[in-house]
C-alpha positions as CSV (number, residue, x, y, z in Angstrom):
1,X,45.6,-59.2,12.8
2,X,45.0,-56.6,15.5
3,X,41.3,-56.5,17.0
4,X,40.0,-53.1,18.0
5,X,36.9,-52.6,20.5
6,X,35.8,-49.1,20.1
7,X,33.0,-47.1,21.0
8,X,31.7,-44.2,18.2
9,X,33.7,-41.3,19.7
10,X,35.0,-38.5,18.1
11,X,38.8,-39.6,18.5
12,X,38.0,-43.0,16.7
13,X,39.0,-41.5,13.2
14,X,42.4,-39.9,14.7
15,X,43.4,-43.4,16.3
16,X,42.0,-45.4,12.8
17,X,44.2,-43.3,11.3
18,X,47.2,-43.8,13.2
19,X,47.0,-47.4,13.2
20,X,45.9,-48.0,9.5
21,X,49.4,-46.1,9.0
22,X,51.7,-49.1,11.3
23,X,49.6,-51.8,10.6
24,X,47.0,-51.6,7.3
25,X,45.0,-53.8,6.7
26,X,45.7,-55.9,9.6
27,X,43.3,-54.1,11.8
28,X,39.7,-55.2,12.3
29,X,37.6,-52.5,14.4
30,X,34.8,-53.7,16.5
31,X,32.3,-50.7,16.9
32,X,29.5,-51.8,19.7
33,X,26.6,-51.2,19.4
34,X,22.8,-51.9,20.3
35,X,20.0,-53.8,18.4
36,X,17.7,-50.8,18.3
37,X,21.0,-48.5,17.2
38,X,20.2,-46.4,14.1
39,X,22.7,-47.7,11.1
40,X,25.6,-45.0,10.6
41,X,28.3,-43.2,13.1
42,X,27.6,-40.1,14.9
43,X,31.4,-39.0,14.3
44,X,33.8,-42.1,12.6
45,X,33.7,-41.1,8.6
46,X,35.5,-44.4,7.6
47,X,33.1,-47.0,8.1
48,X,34.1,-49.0,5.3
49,X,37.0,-50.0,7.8
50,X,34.6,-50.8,10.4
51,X,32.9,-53.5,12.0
52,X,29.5,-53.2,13.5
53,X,29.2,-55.6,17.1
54,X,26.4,-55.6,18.5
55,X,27.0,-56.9,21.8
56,X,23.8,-57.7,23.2
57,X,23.9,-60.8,20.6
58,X,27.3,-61.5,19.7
59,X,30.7,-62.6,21.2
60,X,34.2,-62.0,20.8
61,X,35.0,-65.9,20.4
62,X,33.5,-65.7,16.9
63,X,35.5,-63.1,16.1
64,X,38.4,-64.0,17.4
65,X,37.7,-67.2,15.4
66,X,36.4,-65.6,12.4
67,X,39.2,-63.4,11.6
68,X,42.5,-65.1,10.3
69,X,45.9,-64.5,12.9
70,X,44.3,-62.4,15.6
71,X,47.4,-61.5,17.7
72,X,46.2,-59.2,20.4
73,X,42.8,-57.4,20.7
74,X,43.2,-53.8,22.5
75,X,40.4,-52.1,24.2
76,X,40.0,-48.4,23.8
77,X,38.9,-48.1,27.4
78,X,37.4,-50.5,29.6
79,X,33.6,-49.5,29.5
80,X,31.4,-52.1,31.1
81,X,30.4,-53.5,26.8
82,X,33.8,-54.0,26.4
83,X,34.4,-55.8,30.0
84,X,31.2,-58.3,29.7
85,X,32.5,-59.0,25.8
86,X,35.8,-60.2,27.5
87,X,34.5,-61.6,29.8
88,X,32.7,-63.9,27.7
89,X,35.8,-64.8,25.7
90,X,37.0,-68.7,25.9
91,X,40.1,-68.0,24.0
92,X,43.4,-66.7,25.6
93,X,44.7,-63.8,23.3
94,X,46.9,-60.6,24.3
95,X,44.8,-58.0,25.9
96,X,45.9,-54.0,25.6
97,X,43.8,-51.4,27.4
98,X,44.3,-48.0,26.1
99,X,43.4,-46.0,29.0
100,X,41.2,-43.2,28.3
101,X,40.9,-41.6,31.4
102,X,36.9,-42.2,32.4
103,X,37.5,-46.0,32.6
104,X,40.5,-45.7,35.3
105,X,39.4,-42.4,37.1
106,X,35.4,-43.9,37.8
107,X,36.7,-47.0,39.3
108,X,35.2,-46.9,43.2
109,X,38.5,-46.6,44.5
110,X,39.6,-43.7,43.0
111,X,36.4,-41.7,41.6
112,X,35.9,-40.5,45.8
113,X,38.7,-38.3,45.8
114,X,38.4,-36.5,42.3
115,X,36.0,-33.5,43.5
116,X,37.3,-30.4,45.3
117,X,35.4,-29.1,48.3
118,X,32.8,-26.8,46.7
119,X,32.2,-29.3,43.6
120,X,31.9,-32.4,46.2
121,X,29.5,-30.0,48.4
122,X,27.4,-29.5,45.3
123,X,27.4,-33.2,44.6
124,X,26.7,-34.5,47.9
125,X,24.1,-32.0,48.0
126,X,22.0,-33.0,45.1
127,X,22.5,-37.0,46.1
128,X,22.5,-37.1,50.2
129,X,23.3,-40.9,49.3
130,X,26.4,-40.3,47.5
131,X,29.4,-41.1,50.1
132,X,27.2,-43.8,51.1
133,X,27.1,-45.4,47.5
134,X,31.1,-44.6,47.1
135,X,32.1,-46.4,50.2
136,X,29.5,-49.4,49.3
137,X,31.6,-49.5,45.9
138,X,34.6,-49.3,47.0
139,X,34.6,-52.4,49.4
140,X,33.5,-56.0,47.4
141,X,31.4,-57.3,50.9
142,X,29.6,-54.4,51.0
143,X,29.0,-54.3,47.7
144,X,27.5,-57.9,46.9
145,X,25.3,-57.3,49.6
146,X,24.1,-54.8,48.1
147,X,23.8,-55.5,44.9
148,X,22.5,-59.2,46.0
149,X,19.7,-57.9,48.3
150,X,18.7,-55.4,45.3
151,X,18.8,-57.9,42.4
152,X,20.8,-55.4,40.3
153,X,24.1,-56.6,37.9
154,X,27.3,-55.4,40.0
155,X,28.7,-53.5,37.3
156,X,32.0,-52.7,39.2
157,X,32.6,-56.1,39.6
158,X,32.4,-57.1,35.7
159,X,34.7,-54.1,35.3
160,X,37.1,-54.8,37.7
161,X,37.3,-58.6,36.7
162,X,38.0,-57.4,33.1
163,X,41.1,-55.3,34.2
164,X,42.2,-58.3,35.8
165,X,42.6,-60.1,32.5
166,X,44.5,-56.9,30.8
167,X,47.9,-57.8,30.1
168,X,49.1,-54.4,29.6
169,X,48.2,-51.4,30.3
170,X,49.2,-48.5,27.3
171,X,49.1,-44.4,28.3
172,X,51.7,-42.2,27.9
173,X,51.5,-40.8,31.3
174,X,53.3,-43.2,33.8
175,X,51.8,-41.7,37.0
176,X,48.2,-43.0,35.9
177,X,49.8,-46.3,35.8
178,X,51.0,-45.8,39.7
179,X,48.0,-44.5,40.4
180,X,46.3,-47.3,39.1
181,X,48.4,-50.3,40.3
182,X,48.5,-48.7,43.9
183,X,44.5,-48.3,44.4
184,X,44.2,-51.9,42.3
185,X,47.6,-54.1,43.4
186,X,46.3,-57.4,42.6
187,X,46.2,-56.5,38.7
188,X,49.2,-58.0,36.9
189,X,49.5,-55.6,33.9
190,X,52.2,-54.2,32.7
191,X,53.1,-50.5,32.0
192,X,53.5,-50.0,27.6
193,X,54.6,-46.3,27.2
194,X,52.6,-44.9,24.1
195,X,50.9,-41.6,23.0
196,X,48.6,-42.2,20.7
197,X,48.1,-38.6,19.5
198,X,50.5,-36.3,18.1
199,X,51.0,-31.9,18.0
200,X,49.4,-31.6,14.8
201,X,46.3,-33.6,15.6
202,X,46.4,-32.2,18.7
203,X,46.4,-28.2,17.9
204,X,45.5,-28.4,13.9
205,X,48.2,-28.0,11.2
206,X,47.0,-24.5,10.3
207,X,47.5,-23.3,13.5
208,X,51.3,-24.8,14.4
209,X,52.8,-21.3,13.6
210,X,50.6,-19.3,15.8
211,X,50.8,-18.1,19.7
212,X,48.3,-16.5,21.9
213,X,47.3,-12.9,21.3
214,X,44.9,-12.2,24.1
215,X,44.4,-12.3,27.7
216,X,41.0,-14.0,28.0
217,X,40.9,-16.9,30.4
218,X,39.7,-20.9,29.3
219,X,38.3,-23.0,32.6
220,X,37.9,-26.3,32.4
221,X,37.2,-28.5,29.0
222,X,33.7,-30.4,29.6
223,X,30.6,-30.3,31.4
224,X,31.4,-32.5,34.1
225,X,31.7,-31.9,37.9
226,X,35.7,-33.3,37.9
227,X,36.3,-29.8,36.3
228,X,35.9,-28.6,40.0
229,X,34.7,-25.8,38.2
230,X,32.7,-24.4,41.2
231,X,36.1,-24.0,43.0
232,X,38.1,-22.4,40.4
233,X,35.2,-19.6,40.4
234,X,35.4,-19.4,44.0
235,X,38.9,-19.2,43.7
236,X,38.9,-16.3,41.6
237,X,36.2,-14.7,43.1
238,X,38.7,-12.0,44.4
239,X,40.9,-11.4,40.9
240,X,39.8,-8.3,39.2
241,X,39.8,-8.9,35.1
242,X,40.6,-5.8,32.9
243,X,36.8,-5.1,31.4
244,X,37.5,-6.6,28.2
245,X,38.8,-10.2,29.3
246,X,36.2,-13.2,28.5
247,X,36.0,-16.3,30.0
248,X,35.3,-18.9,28.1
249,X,33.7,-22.4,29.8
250,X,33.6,-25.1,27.2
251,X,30.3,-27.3,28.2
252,X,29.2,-28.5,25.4
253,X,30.5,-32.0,26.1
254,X,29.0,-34.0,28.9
255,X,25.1,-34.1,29.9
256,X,25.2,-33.4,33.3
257,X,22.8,-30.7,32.7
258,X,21.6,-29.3,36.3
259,X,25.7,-29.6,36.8
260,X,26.0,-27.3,33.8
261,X,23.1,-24.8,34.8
262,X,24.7,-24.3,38.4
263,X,28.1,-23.6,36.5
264,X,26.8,-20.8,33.9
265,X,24.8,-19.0,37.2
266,X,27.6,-19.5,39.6
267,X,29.6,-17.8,36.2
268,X,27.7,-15.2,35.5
269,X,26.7,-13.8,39.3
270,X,30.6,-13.5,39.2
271,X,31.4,-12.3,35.5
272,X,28.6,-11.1,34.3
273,X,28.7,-10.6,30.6
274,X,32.0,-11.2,30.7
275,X,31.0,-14.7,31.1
276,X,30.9,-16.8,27.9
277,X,30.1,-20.4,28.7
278,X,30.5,-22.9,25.5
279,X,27.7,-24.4,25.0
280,X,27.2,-26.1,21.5
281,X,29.9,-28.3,19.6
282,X,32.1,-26.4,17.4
283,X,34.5,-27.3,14.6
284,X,37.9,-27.6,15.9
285,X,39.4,-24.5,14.4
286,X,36.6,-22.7,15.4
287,X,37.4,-23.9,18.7
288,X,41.4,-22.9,18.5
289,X,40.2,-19.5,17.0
290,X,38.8,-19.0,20.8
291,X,42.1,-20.6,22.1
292,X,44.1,-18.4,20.6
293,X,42.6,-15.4,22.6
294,X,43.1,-17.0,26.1
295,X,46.6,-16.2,27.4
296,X,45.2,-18.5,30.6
297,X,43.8,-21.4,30.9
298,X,42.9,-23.4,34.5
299,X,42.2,-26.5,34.5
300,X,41.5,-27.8,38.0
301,X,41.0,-31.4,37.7
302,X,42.2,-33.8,40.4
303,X,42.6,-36.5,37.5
304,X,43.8,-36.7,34.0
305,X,41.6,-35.5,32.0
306,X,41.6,-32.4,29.0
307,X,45.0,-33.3,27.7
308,X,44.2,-32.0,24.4
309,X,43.0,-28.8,25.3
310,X,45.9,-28.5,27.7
311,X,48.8,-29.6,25.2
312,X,46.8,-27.3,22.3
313,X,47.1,-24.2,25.0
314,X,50.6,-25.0,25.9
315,X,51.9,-25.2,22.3
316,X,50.1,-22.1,21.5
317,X,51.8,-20.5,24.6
318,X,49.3,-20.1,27.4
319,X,49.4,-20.3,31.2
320,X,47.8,-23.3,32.2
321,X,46.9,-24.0,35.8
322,X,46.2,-27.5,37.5
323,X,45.6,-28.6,40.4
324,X,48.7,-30.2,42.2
325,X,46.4,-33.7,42.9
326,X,46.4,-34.5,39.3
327,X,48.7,-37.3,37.7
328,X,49.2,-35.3,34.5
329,X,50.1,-32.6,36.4
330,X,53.1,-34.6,37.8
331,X,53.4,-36.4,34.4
332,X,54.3,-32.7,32.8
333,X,56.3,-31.4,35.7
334,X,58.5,-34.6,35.4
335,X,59.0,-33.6,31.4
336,X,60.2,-30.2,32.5
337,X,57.0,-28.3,31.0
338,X,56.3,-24.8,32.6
339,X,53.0,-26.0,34.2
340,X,51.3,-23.9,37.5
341,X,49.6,-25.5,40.3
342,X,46.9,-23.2,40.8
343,X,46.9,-23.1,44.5
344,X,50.2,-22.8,45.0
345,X,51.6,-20.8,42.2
346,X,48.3,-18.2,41.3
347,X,49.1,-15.2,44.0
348,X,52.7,-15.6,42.5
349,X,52.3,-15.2,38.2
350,X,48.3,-14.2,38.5
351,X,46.8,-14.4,34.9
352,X,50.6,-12.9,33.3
353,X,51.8,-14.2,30.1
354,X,54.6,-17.0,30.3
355,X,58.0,-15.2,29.5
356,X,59.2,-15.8,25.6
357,X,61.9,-18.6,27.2
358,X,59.3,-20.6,28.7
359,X,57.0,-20.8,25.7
360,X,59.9,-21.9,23.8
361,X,60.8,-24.0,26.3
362,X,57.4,-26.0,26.4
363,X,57.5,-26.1,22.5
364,X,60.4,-27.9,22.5
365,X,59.5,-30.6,24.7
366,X,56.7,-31.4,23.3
367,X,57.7,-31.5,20.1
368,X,59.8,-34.1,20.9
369,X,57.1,-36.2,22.9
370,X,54.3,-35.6,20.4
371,X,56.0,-35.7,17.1
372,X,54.6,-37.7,14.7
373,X,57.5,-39.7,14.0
374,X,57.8,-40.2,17.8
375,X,53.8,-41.0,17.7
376,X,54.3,-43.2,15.0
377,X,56.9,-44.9,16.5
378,X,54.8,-45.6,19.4
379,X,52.1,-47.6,17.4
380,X,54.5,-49.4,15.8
381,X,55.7,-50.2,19.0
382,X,52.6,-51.5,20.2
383,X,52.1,-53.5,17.2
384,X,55.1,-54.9,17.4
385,X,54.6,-56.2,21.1
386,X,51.6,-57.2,19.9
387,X,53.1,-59.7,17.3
388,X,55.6,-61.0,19.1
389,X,54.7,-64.4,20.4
């Protein structure tokens, strides 16, 4: 039996799925929640596979004991819930953190370098106390003085105690795992090689057979400031559109809102009407409908992050730009994926269309590294590993 700790996202169903498929009925899922949370999901439909936890009152031990031949319990991210419940746990039994991205890229070693220059002006801006609280984080002494002196719950240190205890550390993209093990060497995890998502649930089934008729331009995939948004609009302050391009800025997710405000003004001074900022959630082929028209998409962020928009655009056969910083970046270089570093390779292919080779090119890699057999193969992987004793 394989404990899950999950959160109510809108992958949850996807990654039920998946696992139900390796491993069903051996799969117990641990949704957390608080006391005063209404009863129902805002986006799992399966709850009859669920568990409610609600962690301000329970404990994984009871689980753990509760629930015949738990093998391993894997973490879909390492939120601060999930690190305190861990914490609290008496019993030795195989961790797996599934890295989402958030839980590695906030840590107070890395989240200082995630921001480009006119995003990081705009932040420092708004919080003058902002590099102060960073370097405070980032260096335990300075941080339990703080926190001590303040009486607050040093948060960073339950989470970073937490990772200590991970046993291995499962993402598909290796150079998160360097990342991670330079800025945090005293962590003993190992690397487990899975992708946990494959083409079809990543672009939609009724939209495998179709490529990119347009030349409107996609920037970023969230409202949040590690979209370096602010630069990529600086950056193409100079590139004259044809009068019909759109650019589309998906916001809708994130609630950053003064963040979000500054984006759609900085926008529109530039664009005009031509800017089309994405503000509501959509149904995912509502969403690919607008992908389809995008021949470009940037997507500036100095960390992983928006690998389903950016495999979606590739397989569909767009130019996506990122920034050279970013792990995923290297992670699809290293696969042999026509990706552009937008710094370096803009003033060289501009907004043109990829050539027919290199869309073919991109399909067929990643068909092979997000097929569903290969997918499937990977949970079945990871529950082997999990089962062996």
């Amino acid at each position: 039996m394989i404990l899950h700790l999950m959160h109510d996202e809108k992958f949850c169903d996807n990654t039920i799925k998946n696992f139900e498929k390796v491993n069903p009925g051996k799969n117990k899922y641990l949704v957390f929640k608080a006391d005063k949370d209404k009863e129902g999901y805002r986006f799992i439909s399966n709850p009859e596979l669920t568990c409610n936890f609600f962690y301000e009152r329970e404990n994984l031990d009871d689980h753990v004991t509760s629930t015949p031949g738990v093998m391993g319990i894997i973490a879909h991210s390492v939120s601060s819930l999930f690190a305190s419940a861990i914490l609290g746990m008496s019993k030795k039994v195989k961790l797996y953190w599934v890295v989402w991205g958030y839980d590695m890229y906030m840590l107070p070693k890395i989240e200082p370098v995630l921001y480009a220059p006119e995003t990081l002006s705009y932040l420092t801006g708004k919080n003058r106390w902002l590099s102060l609280s960073w370097t405070v984080n980032k260096y335990k002494p300075l941080r339990f003085l703080f926190y001590t002196t303040r009486g607050k719950k040093n948060v960073w240190n339950l989470i970073e105690s937490a990772q200590r205890k991970v046993d291995y550390f499962v993402t598909y993209v290796r150079e998160d795992y360097e990342l991670y093990k330079e800025k945090y060497p005293e962590t003993k995890c190992e690397f487990f090689d899975a992708a946990f998502f494959n083409l079809n649930q990543y672009v939609g089934e009724a939209f495998m057979d179709q490529k990119i008729a347009g030349k409107n331009i996609l920037i970023g995939n969230s409202n949040s400031p590690e979209s370096n948004h602010l630069d990529v609009i600086q950056f193409l302050q100079n590139v004259s559109l044809d009068e019909d391009t759109k650019v589309y800025i998906p916001l809708s997710y994130g609630d950053n809102d003064s963040y979000k405000q500054t984006v759609i003004q900085s926008a529109g001074h530039l664009w005009g009407s031509r800017s089309f900022p994405l503000l509501g959630f959509m149904p995912q082929q509502e969403y690919l409908d607008i992908l389809l028209t995008c021949g470009v998409g940037i997507f500036y962020h100095y960390r992983q992050q928006a690998m389903g928009n950016i495999i979606a655009m590739l397989w569909l056969g767009a130019r996506v730009y990122m920034a050279g910083a970013n792990p995923a970046f290297r992670f699809f270089k290293r696969l042999g994926i026509h990706v552009f570093d937008l710094q370096h390779d803009f003033q060289h292919h501009g907004l043109n269309a990829l050539t027919e080779n290199q869309v073919i090119t991109n399909r067929t890699i990643l068909a092979k590294a997000f097929s569903a057999e290969k997918v499937e193969q990977d949970y079945q992987n990871l529950v082997s590993n999990i089962y062996e004793i």
